[in-house]
C-alpha positions in Angstrom: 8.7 49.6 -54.8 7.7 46.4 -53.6 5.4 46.2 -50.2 8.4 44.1 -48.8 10.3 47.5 -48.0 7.9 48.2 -45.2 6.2 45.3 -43.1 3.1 45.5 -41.4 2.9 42.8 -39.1 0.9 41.2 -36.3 1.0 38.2 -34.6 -0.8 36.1 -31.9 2.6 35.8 -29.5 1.8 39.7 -29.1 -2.1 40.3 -29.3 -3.1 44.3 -29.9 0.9 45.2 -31.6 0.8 46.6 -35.0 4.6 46.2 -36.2 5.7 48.6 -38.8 9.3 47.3 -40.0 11.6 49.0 -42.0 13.0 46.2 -44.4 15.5 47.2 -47.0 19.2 45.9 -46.0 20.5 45.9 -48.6 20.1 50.0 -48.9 20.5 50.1 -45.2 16.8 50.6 -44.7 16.9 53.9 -46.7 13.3 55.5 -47.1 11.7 55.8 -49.9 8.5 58.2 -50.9 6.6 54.8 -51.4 7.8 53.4 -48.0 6.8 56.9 -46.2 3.6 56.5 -47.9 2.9 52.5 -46.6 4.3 53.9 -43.3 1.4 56.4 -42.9 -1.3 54.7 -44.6 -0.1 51.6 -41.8 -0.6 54.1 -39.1 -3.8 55.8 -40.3 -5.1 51.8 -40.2 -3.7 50.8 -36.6 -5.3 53.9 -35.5 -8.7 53.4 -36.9 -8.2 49.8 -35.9 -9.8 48.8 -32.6 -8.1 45.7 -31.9 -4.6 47.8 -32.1 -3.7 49.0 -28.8 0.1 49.6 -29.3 2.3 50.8 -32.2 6.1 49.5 -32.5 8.7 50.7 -35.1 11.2 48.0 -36.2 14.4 47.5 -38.2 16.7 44.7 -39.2 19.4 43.5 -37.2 22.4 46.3 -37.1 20.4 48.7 -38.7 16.7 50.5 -37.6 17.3 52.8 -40.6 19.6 55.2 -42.6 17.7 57.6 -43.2 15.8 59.2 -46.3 17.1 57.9 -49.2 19.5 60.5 -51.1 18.2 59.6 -54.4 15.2 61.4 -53.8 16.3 64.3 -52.2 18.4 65.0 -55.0 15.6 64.4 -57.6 13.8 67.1 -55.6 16.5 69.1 -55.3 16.8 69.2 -59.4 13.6 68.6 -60.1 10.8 71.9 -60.6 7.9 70.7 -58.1 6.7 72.0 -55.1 4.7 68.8 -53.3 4.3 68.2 -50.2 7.0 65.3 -49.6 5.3 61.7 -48.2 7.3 62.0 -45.1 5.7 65.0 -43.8 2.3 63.4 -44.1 4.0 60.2 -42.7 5.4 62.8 -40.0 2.2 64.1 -39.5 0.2 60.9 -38.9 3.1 59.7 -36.3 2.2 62.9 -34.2 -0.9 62.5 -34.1 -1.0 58.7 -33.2 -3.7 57.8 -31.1 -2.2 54.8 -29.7 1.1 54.6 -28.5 4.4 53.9 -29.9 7.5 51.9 -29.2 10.5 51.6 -31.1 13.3 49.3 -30.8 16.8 50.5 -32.4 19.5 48.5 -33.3 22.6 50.2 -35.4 22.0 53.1 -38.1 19.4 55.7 -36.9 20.3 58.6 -39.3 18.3 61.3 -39.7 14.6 60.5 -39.7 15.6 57.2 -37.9 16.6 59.5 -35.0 13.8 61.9 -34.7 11.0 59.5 -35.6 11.5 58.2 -31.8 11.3 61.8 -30.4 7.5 60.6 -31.1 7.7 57.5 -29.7 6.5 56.9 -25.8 9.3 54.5 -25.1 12.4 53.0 -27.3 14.8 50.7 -26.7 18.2 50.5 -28.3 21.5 48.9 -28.1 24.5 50.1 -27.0 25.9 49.9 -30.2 23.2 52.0 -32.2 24.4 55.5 -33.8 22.0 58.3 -33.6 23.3 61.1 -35.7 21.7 64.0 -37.7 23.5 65.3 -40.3 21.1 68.5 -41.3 23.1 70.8 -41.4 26.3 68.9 -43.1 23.6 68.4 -46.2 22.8 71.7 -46.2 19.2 70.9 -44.6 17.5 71.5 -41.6 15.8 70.1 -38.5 12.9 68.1 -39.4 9.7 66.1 -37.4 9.2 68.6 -35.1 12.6 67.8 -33.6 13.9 71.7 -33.2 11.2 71.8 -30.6 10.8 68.2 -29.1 14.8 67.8 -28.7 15.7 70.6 -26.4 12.6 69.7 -24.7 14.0 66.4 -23.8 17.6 66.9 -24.0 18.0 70.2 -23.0 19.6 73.1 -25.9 23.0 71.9 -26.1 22.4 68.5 -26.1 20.0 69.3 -28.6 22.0 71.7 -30.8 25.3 68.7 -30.6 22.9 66.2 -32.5 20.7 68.5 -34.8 23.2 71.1 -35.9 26.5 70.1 -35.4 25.6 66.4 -36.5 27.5 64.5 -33.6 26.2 61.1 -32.9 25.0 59.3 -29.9 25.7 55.6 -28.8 22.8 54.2 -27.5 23.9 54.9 -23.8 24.4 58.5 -24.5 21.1 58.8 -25.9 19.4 56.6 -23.4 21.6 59.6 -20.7 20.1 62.7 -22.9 16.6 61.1 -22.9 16.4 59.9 -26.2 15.8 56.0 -25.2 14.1 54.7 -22.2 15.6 51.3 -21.9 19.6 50.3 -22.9 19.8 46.3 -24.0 22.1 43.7 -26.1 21.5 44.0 -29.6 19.6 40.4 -29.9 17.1 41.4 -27.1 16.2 44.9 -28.8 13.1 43.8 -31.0 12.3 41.1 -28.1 12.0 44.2 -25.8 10.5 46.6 -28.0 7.7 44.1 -28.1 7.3 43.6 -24.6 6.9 47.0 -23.5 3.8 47.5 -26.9 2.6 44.3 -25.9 2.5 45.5 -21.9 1.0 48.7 -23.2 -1.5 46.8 -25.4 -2.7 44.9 -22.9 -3.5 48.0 -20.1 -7.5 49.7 -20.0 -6.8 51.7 -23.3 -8.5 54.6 -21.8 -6.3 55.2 -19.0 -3.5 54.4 -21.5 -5.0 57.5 -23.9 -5.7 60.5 -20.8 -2.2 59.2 -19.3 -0.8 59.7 -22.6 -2.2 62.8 -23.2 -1.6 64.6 -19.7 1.9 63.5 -20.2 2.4 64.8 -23.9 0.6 67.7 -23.5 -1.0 70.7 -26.2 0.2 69.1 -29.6 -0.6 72.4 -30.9 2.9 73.8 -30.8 4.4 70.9 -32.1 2.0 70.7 -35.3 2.8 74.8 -36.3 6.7 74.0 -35.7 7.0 71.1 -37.9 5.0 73.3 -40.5 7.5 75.9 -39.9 10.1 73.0 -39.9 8.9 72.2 -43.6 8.9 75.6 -44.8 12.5 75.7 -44.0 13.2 72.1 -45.3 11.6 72.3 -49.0 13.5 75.5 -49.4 17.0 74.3 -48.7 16.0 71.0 -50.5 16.8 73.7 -53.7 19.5 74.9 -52.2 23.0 75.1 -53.8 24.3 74.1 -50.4 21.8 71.1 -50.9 22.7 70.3 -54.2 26.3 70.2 -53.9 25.9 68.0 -50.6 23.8 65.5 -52.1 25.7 65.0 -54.9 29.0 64.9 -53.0 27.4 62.1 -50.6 26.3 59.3 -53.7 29.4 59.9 -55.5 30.9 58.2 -52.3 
């Protein structure tokens, strides 16, 4: 994979933003196990980084991403390992993110692209973004913790209309079910995203961390349901119901 997949960018327009861009068009931003790894090893270096105050997650224009790439969940679904996949430990360092996190959505937010901003403090999308899980339809599960943080903030059958039936959500109607904080045209998006980091950024750090905290609350719960979430997930990556769904879906 080349690095190009997944930017890490900062830039003296927004001093204290650490930009982690998904940037692979021409597969719709599709994620890789090398781009989950550059993901979290960006984060683990914004967070050890004291010059990094904010965190924002970016796509390209009509898409933020589709998702993980179906190649490699059907390699893993024929293949005879048991490893821990990079996006959990990608999933884990998100979690645990010591600064906070914006994301700005524009188009495609499939699957991971939806419930990486159930970790984010604020996102912004456009009306015209899609957030859709389609777990179950693959024969999978709900992943990232998002079996407990989406009834949290949507309520159960919000929750159980995005992650189990796989209906998607216009940015309005997730902005309505508390998915997305802020609702803008799709060429003001990243513009916005980075306003709110770089406002964030630019605030006493320390109130920034205890107000983040008091507001997010015991991560405990959240860490022993996305292990329970993986559990789960591995094992119906095996599945026949897995199998049949990944191979029905590239043969598209």
């Amino acid at each position: 994979m080349s690095d190009d997949h997944i930017l890490l960018e900062t830039s003296a327009e927004h001093p204290g933003v650490r930009v982690i861009r998904f940037n692979r068009p021409d597969k719709k931003n599709a994620i890789t196990e090398a781009m989950y790894r550059r993901m979290a090893d960006g984060l683990k270096a914004a967070n050890a980084d004291p010059d990094i105050r904010a965190i924002a997650f970016l796509g390209t224009q009509g898409c933020f991403t589709a998702g993980n790439d179906m190649k490699d969940f059907l390699a893993y679904a024929l293949g005879g390992g048991n490893a821990r996949p990079a996006a959990f430990d990608f999933l884990v360092e998100l979690a645990g993110s010591e600064k906070p996190v914006v994301s700005g959505v524009d188009g495609l937010a499939i699957g991971i692209g939806t419930t990486l901003n159930m970790h984010c403090d604020l996102t912004v999308a456009s009306a015209r973004s899609l957030f859709k899980t389609p777990f179950a339809e693959l024969g999978l599960v709900p992943e990232a913790g998002s079996s407990l943080l989406g009834p949290l903030a949507m309520g159960h059958q919000s929750a159980f209309g995005l992650l189990v039936i796989g209906e998607g959500m216009s940015g309005e109607a997730a902005r309505e079910a508390g998915l997305v904080y802020r609702v803008v045209e799709p060429e003001q998006v990243e513009a916005e995203a980075l306003r709110l980091a770089a406002r964030l950024a630019s605030l006493p750090p320390e109130a920034v961390s205890i107000s983040r905290t008091l507001l997010r609350g015991d991560r405990a719960a959240l860490k022993a349901r996305m292990e329970e979430e993986l559990v789960h997930f591995m094992a119906r990556l095996k599945s026949e119901e897995a199998r049949a769904a990944f191979e029905a879906f590239l043969k598209k």
